[in-house]
C-alpha positions as MATLAB code, in Angstrom:
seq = 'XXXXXXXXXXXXXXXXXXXXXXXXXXXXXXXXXXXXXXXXXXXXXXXXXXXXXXXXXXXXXXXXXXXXXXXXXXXXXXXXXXXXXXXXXXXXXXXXXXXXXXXXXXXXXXXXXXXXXXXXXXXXXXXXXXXXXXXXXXXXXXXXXXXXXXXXXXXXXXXXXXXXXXXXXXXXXXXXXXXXXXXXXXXXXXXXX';
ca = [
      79.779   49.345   53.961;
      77.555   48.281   51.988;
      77.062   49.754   47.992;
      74.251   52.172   47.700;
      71.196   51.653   45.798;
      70.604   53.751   43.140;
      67.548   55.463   45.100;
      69.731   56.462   47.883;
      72.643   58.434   45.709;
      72.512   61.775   44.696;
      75.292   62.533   41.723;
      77.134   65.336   42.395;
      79.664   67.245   39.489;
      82.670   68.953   41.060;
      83.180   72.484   39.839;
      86.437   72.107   37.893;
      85.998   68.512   36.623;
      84.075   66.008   34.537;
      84.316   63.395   37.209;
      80.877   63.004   39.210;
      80.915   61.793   43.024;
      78.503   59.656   44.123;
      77.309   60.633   47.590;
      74.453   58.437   50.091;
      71.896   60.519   50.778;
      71.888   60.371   54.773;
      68.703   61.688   55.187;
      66.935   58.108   55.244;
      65.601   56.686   58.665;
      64.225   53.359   59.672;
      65.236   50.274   58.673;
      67.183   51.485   55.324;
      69.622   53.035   57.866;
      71.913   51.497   60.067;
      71.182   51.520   63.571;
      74.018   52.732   65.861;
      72.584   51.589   69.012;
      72.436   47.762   67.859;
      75.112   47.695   65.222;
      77.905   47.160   67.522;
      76.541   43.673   68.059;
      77.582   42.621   65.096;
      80.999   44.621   64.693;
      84.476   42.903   64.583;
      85.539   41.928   68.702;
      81.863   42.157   69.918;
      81.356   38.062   70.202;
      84.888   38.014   71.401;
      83.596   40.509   73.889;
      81.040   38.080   75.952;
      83.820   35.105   75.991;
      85.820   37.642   77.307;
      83.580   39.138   80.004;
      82.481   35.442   81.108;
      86.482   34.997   81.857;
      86.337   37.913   83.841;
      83.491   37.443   85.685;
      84.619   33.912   86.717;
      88.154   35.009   87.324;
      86.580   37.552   89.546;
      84.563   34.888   91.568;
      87.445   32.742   91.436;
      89.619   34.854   93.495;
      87.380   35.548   96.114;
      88.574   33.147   98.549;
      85.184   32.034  100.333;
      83.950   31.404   97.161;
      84.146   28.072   96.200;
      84.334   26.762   92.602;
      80.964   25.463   92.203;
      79.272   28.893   93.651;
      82.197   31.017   91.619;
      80.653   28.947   88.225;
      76.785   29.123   89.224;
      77.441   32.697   89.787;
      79.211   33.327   86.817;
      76.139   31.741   84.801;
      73.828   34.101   86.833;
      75.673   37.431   86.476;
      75.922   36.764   82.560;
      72.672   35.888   82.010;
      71.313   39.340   84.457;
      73.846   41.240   82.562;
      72.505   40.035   79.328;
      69.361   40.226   80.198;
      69.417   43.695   81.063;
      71.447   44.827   78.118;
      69.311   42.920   75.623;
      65.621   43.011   76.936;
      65.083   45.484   79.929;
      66.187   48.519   78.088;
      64.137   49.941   75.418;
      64.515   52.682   72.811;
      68.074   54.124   71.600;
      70.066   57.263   73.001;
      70.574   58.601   69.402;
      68.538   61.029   67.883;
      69.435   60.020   64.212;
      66.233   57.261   64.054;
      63.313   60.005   64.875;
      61.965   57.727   67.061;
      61.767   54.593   64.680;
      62.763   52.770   67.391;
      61.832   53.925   70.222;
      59.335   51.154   71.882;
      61.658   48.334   70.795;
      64.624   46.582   73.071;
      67.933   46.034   72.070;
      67.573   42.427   70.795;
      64.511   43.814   68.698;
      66.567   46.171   67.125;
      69.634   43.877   66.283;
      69.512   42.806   62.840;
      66.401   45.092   62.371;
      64.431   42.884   63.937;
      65.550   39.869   62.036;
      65.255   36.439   63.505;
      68.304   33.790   63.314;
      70.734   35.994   62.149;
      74.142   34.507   62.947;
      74.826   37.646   65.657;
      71.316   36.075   67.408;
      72.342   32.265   67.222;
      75.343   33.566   68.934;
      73.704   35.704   71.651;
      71.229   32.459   71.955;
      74.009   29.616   72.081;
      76.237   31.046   74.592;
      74.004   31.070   77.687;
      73.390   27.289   76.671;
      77.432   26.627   76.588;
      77.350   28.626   79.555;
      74.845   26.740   81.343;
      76.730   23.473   80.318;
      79.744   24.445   82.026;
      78.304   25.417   84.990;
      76.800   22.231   84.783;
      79.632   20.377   84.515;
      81.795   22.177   87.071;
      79.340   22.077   89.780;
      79.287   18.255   89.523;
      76.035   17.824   88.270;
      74.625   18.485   91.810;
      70.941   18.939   91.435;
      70.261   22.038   93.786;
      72.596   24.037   91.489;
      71.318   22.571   88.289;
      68.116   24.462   88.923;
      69.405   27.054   90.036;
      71.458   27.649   86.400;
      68.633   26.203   84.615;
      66.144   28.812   86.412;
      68.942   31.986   84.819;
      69.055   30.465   81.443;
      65.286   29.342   81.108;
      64.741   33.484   81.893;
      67.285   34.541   79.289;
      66.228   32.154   76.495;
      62.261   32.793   76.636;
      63.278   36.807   76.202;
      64.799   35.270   73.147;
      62.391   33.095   71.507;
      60.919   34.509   68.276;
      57.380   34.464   70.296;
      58.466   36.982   72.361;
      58.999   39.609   69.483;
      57.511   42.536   70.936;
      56.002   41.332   73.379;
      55.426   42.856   77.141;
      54.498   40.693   79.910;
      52.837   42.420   83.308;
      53.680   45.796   81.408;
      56.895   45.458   81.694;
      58.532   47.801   78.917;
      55.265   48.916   77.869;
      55.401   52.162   76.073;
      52.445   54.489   75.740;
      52.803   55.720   72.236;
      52.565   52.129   70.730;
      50.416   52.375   68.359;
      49.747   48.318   68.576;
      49.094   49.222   72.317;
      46.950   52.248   71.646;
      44.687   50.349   69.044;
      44.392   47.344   71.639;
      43.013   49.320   74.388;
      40.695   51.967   72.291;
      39.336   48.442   71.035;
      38.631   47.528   74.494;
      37.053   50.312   75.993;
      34.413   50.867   73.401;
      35.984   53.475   71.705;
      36.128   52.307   67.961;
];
């Protein structure tokens, strides 16, 4: 953690002593405080995490025995980038009441790194669907019906990445009502000024 800043520390005296604790004042919300619901991203074991659930999701394919190696990798690729996909950009808001609703219209990779773009956690999260993609590549010989296929799953994952795509919604899509962005946008548009 992080030191304090002085702003954020309240001084406190114990009763029978001269020594003075200093204690974070845990009342703050926004992007002073740490966000639970994206902070695990960037926790010790959480890139070791996606290697790890790639293995098992190809292990998984691997053993199925109609499955051959080439589908087992293009599927692989596929459930990834779906899983990621939906982890990262199809869910919005946070389950945690501590945030009074700071975040509350934003997805998960909005939130990560408040919002920050090319953090190391996000060049991560943005590089392994690539390496993916390569692999699956490479394992399904280059054949050029697959190829698209795997270039089709990362092309969707990697525009929900791109710093363009920073709040946006396409075809309403995550849209949430109380946005005030949203709200201006469409008083604008109806006349109402």
């Amino acid at each position: 953690m992080a030191p304090a800043s002085s702003s954020s520390v309240t001084t406190m005296k114990r009763r029978m002593s001269n020594l003075a604790a200093k204690v974070p004042n845990t009342m703050q919300v926004g992007h002073t405080q740490i966000n639970p619901n994206s902070q695990w991203v960037n926790s010790r074991g959480a890139w070791v995490a996606h290697i790890i659930y790639i293995m098992f999701l190809k292990y998984i394919f691997g053993i199925i025995p109609w499955i051959s190696t080439e589908t087992s990798w293009t599927l692989t690729n596929w459930m990834y980038n779906i899983s990621q996909y939906i982890m990262f950009h199809a869910m919005i808001g946070t389950p945690f009441e501590v945030d009074q609703g700071a975040y509350d219209g934003l997805t998960m990779w909005e939130q990560i790194d408040q919002g920050a773009q090319f953090t190391p956690t996000k060049k991560f999260l943005t590089v392994l669907p690539i390496f993916l993609f390569l692999l699956s590549t490479h394992y399904t010989h280059y054949d050029v019906f697959t190829f698209w296929i795997n270039i089709a799953g990362l092309l969707v994952i990697l525009i929900a990445k791109l710093p363009l795509m920073h709040r946006v919604r396409l075809f309403g899509i995550n849209f949430v009502a109380g946005d005030g962005e949203e709200d201006d946008a469409t008083s604008h548009n109806n006349g109402n000024h």
